[in-house]
N, C-alpha and C positions, 0 to 999 in steps of 0.2 A: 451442378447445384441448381433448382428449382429457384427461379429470379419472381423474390416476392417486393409489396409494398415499393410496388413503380410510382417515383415522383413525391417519396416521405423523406423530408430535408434533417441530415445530421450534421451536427456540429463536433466535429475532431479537432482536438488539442494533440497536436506532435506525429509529426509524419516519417517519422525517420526508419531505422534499419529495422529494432527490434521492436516494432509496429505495423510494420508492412502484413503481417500474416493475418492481423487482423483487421485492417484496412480494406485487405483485397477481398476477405467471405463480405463485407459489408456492401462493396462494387457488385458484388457475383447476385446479394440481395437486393438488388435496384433501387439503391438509398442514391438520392441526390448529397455529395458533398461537400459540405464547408470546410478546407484545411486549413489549423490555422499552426504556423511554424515561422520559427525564427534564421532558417535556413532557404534561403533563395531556390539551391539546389536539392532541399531535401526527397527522396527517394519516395514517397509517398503521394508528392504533389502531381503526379501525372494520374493517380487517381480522382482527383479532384474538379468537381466541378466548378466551384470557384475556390480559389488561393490568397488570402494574405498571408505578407510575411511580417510577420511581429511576433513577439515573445507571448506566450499562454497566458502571462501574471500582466497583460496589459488590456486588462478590461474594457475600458473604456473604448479603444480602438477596435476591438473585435466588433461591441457591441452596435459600433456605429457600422461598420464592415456587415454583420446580419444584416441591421435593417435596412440598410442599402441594396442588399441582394435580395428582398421582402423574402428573409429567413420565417418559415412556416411555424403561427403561433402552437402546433401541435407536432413542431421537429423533437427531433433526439439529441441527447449529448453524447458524447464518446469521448473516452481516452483511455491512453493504454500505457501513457506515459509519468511522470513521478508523480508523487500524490498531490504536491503542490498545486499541479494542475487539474485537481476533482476540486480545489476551492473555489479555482477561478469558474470551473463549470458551474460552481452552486452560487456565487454570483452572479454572473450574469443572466443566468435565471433568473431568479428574484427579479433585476433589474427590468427583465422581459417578460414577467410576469408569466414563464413556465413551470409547469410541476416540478420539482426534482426536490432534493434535499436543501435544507436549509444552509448557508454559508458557516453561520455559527456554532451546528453539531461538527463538521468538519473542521472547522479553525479551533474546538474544542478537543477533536481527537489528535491532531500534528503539533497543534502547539504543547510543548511537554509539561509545561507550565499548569495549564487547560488542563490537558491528559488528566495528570495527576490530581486535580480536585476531582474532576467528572468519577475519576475511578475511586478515589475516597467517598462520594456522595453517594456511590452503589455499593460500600461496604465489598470491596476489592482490595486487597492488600497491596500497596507499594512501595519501595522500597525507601528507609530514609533519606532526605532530600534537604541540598542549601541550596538555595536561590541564588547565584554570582550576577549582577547586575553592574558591578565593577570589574578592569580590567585583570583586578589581582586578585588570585586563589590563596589560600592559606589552607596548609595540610598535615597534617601526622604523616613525619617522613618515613615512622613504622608499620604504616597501614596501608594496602592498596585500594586506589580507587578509579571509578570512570567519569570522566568531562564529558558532558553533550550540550550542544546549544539546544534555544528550544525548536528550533525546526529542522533541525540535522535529522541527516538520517545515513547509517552507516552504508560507506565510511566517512561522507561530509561531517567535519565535525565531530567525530566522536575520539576521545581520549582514552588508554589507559593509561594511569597514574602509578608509577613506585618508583620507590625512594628519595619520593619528595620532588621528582622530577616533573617541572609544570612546563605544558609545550608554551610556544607563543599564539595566544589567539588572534585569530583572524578578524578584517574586518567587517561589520555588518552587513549585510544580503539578504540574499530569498532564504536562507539556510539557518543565519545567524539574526534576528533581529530585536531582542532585547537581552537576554538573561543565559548564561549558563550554567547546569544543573549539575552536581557533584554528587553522587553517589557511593559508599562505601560500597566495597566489592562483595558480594553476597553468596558463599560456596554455595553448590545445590546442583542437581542436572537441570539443565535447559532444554527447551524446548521450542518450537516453532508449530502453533495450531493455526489454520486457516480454518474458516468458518463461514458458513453460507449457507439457509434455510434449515436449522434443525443437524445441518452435517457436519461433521470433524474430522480434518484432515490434519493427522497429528506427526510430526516429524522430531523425533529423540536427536539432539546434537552431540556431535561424539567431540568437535571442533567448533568454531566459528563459522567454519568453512566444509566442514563433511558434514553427514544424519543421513538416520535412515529413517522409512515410514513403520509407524506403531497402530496401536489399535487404542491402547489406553496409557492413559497419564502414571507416571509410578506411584502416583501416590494424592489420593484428595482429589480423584480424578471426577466421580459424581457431582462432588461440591464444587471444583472449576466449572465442568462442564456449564452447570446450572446455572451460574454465577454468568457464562458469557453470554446466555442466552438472555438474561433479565435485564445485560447492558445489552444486547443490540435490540432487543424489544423495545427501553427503553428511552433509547435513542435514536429509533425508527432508523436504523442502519438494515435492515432487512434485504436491502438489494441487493448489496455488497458481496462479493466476497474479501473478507476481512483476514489481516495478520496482525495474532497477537503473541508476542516474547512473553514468554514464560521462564520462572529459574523456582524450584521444588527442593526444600530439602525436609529432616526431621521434624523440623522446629513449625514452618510455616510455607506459602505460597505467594509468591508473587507475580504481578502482570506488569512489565518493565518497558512495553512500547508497542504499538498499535500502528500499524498500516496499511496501505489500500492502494498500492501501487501492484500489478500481476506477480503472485506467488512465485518465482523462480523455482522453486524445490518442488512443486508441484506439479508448474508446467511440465517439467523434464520427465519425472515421471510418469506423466498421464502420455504423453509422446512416446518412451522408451516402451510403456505398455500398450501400445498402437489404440491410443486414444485421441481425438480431436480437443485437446485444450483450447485451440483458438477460437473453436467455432461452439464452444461452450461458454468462454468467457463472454463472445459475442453478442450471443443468446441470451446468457443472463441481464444485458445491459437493454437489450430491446425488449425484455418482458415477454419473451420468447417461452419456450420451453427448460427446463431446470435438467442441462446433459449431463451434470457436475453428480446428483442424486445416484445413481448406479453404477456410478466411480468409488469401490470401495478399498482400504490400503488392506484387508483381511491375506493375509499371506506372505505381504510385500517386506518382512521387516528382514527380507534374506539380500536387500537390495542396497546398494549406497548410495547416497546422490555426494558430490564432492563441486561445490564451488572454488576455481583458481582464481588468483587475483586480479587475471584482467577480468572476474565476471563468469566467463564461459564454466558451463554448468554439463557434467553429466553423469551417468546413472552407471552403474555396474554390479555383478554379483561379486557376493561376499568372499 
């Protein structure tokens, strides 16, 4: 690989295993860089030019860590790790007075709380919603439902509900930090769209845990489409490549959670199809080139992707 941009300083959030592939195109691109991980021995940090060890949601210490190291007021951010850690990047921006997104459109899209106004104010359907702000749930032991805190993200935190059976919640964290959201259970097919300049990468779930890749929505799929595009326009989310849950039935559409941590269904795909995901996710983050655009699923829907529960993820024919 052709070693560009000698001595352009990037700041990484999370050096560990399932990070390394995009760590090293970034080494190969002659990026100076900042690692910043909560692991001594994290797997990443021999890439690094300078290392602290502290956790990603600990701002203030990073911050003082850059300007220590006179981090370049026109470096980059990076991460490839949970999304928790794009807010800390859009903090400390701010903080440092770098372009990147604002803290607040982000703490608007994780927090599910947020979520859920932001996507009612764009005329986005979602699903009905109690606010739990105490520890005690109350429920129709005839109906099933899902528990989510508002910063969970499956499977942290998330519940299914029947027969009235309420788990024990957990205590407050990076995960859990005000409120849990109760949801009645809403029949319909779901869905998995990832979205990034104008494209849709749309994945039909058979499971929670299987899907295969589609071309279009079963149904209300023009008026989704349109609908995501006027929220990331209108949230200046345009860098991103974004996931948004979907669940479609007769009646109506909704969009049930939003994330921005690397597509796993996607990944695997674009790999199984001797594609460079890593060095396209890369890419998109340095205002590179858009390798994601000629990645199309036209064909692909003979294909499975199957997530098992440690995670490990991969692709087969039908």
């Amino acid at each position: 690989m052709k070693v560009l941009n000698i001595n352009k300083d990037i700041l990484i959030l999370g050096l560990n295993h399932d990070q390394l592939p995009y760590i090293k195109i970034i080494k190969q691109l002659g990026y100076k860089i900042f690692g910043i991980d909560k692991n001594l021995a994290a797997p990443g940090k021999k890439y690094c030019d300078y290392f602290l060890k502290t956790s990603y949601t600990n701002e203030k210490k990073i911050i003082k860590f850059l300007i220590s190291k006179k981090f370049s007021s026109k470096g980059f951010f990076f991460t490839a790790a949970s999304q928790i850690s794009l807010l800390s990047l859009a903090k400390i921006a701010k903080k440092l007075n770098i372009k990147f997104i604002l803290p607040s459109i982000i703490d608007k899209c994780i927090d599910k709380r947020k979520m859920n106004k932001l996507l009612f104010k764009n005329e986005i359907p979602i699903p009905k919603t109690k606010y739990i702000s105490k520890r005690k749930v109350i429920v129709d032991k005839t109906k099933e439902y899902f528990l989510k805190s508002d910063y969970g993200k499956s499977p942290n935190y998330c519940y299914f509900i029947k027969n009235g059976n309420i788990p024990t919640l957990p205590l407050k964290d990076d995960f859990y930090k005000k409120y849990f959201l109760l949801q009645e259970k809403i029949n319909g097919l779901h869905f998995r769209v990832n979205f990034l300049n104008g494209d849709f990468f749309i994945f039909k779930k058979i499971t929670d845990r299987v899907c295969y890749p589609v071309v279009k929505l079963s149904k209300y799929s023009k008026k989704i489409k349109n609908k995501i595009i006027q929220f990331v326009n209108s949230t200046k989310l345009n860098k991103f490549l974004i996931k948004f849950d979907l669940i479609i039935n007769e009646n109506n559409w909704y969009i049930i959670d939003i994330g921005f941590d690397p597509p796993k269904r996607l990944e695997h795909l674009m790999i199984f199809m001797n594609n460079d995901f890593y060095k396209a996710y890369v890419y998109n983050w340095l205002d590179k080139k858009n390798l994601f655009h000629n990645f199309k699923l036209n064909n692909l829907n003979k294909l499975i992707i199957k997530i098992n529960k440690s995670g490990k993820t991969k692709v087969f024919k039908k």
